[in-house]
C-alpha distance (Angstrom), angle and dihedral (degrees) to the residues before:
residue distance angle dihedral
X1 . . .
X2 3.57 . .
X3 3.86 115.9 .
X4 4.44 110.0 -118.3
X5 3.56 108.5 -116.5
X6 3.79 114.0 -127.8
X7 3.41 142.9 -157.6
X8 4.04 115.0 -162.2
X9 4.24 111.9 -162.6
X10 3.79 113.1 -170.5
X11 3.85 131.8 133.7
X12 3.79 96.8 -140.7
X13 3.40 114.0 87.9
X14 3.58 100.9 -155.8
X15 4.08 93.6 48.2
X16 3.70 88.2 50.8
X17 3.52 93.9 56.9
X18 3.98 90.5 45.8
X19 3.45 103.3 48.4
X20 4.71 87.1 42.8
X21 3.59 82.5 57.9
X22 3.59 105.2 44.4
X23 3.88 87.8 57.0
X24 4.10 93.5 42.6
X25 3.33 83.4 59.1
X26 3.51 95.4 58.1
X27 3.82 89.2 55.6
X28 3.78 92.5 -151.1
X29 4.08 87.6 94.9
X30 3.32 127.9 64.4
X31 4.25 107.0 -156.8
X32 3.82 106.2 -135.0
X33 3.23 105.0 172.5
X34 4.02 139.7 3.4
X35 3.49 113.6 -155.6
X36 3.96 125.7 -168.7
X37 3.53 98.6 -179.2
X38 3.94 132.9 60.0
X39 3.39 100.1 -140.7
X40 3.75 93.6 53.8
X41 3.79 89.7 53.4
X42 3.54 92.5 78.1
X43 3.79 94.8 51.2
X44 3.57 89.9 48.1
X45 4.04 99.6 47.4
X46 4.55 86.3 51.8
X47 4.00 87.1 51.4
X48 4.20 95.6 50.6
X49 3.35 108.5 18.5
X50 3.90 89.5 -149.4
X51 3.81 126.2 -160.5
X52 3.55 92.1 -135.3
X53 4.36 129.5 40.4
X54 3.98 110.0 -169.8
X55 3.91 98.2 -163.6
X56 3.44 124.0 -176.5
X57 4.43 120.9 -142.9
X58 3.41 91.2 -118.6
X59 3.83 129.7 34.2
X60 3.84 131.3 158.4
X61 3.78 121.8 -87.8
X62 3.94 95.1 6.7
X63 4.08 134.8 29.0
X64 3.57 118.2 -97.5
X65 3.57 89.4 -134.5
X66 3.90 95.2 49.4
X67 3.71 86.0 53.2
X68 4.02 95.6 52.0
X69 3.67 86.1 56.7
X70 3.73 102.6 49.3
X71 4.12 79.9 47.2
X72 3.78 96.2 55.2
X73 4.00 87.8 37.5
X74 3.79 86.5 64.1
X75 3.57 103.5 30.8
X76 3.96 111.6 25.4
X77 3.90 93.3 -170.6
X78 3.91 96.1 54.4
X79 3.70 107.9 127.6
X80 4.25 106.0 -139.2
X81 4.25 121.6 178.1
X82 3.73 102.7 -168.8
X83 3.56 116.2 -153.3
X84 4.13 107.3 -140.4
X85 3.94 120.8 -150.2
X86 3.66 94.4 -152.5
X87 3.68 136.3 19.7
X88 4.06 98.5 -125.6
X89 3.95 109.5 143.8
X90 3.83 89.5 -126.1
X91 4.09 81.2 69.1
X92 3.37 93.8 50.8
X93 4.22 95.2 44.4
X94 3.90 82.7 45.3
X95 3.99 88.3 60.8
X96 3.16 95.2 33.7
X97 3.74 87.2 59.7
X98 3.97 94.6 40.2
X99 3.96 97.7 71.7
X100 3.94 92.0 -117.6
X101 3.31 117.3 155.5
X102 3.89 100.3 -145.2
X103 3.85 139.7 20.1
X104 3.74 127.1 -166.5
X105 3.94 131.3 164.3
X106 3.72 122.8 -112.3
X107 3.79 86.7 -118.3
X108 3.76 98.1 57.1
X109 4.09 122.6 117.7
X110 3.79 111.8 -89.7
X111 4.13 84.1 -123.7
X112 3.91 84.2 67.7
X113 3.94 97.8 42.1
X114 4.06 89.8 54.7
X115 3.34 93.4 45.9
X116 3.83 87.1 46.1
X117 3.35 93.4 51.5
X118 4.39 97.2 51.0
X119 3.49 91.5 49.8
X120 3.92 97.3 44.2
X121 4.04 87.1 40.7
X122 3.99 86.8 48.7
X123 4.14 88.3 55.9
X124 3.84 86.3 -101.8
X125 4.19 125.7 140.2
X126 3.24 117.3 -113.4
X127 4.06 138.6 174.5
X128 3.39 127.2 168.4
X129 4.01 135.8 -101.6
X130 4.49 88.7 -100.5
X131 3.81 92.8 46.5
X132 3.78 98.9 34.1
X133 4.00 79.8 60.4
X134 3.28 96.9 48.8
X135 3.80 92.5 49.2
X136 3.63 94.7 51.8
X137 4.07 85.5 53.3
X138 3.97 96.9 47.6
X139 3.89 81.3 48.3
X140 3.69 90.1 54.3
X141 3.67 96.2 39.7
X142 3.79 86.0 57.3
X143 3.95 98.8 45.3
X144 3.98 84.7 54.5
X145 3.90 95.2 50.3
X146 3.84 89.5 46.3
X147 3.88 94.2 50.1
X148 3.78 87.3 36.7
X149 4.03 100.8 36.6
X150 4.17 120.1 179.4
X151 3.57 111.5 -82.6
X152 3.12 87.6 -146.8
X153 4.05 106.7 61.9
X154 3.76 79.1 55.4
X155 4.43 96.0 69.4
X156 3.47 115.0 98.4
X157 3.72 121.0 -128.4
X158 3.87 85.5 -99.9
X159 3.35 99.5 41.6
X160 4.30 92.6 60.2
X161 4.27 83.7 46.0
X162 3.70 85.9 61.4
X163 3.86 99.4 40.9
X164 3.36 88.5 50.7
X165 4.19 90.9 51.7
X166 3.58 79.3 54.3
X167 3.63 99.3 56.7
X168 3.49 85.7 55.0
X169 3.68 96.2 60.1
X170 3.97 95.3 -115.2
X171 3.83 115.6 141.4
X172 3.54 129.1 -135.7
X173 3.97 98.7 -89.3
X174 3.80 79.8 54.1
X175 3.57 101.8 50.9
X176 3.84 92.6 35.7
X177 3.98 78.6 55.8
X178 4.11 97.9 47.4
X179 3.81 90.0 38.4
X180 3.98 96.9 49.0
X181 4.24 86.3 -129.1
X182 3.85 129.4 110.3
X183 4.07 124.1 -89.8
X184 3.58 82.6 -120.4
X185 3.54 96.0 59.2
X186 3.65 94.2 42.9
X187 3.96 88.5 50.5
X188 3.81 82.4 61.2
X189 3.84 104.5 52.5
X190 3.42 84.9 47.2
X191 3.97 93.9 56.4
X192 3.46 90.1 46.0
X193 3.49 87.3 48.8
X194 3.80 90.9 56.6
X195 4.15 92.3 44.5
X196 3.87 91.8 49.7
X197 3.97 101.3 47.8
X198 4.25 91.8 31.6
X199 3.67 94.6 -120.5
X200 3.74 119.5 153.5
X201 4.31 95.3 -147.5
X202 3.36 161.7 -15.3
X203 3.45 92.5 -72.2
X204 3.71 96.0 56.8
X205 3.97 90.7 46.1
X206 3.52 92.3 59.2
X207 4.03 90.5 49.0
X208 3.96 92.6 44.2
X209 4.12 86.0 51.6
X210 3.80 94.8 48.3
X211 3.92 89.1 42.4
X212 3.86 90.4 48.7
X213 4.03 100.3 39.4
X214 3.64 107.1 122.4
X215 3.90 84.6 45.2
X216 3.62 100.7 54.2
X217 4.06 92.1 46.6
């Protein structure tokens, strides 16, 4: 079996060197190029055409994440593992957005970058133990909102006019009156008002809109 030719992009010296040797040591890469500067990686992907880009976050001159995208742009099947300094969900929208196939942070076990690395180099997705948490919580976090959805979004235009008649202590002849509709017709926005957002009153309407004021503006 062939060995997968590899670029490895970081600005620090020191890491570069690590992470090269970790995977010569493997002897199923074969290091083409190291490259400490982003605008060089570009240059240096065009002359090898590897089968595997390790690119750091952040590099010198020109984001590592700018520079996966202008890869992928010009060759859709180029197989990038971006190494993340922090573990911030912008990062991981900002790969996620990229076209990447793997992300892994800087602090992860060499176990996990190799086996980042064959499965990235073998046009497989990968993300890393931090982010793969995080993912499964933002997916979470959204099945919740969707079974649970703001109350709020769900008032009508007319519906916040009348809570907000409410707050002011006018009754329903009075907002009928303000709002050029019948009492009857403001008694039903306000039960519907009540059904939608599960409150039992009047009382609790009132305390709901006062609670939710900058939201229903």
């Amino acid at each position: 079996m062939n060995a997968i030719t590899t670029i490895v992009a970081d600005g620090n010296e020191i890491f570069r060197y690590g992470l090269s040797s970790i995977l010569r040591e493997q002897e199923t890469f074969t290091i083409c190029s190291e490259v400490d500067n982003g605008a060089l990686v570009l240059t240096a992907f065009e002359s090898v055409k590897p089968q595997l880009c390790i690119l750091s976050f952040r590099m010198p001159e020109m984001e590592g994440i700018i520079i996966a995208k202008k890869i992928i742009d010009k060759n859709p099947d180029a197989n990038i593992l971006l190494l993340a300094d922090d573990t911030r969900q912008k990062t991981l929208n900002e790969f996620l957005d990229s076209g990447a196939f793997g992300l892994i942070h800087k602090s992860a076990h060499s176990l996990e970058l190799i086996d980042a690395a064959k499965k990235v180099a073998a046009g497989e997705r990968f993300i890393g133990k931090q982010f793969s948490k995080m993912m499964t919580e933002e997916y979470m976090r959204l099945a919740r909102k969707k079974k649970n959805p703001d109350p709020v979004k769900s008032i009508t235009k007319r519906e916040r006019e009348i809570l907000a008649l409410l707050t002011e202590g006018l009754t329903s002849p009075e907002i009928a009156k303000k709002l050029y509709i019948s009492p009857r017709t403001v008694d039903k926005h306000r039960t519907n008002l009540l059904k939608k957002l599960k409150l039992k009153n009047t009382a609790a309407l009132v305390r709901f809109a006062m609670e939710n004021e900058q939201a229903l503006l």
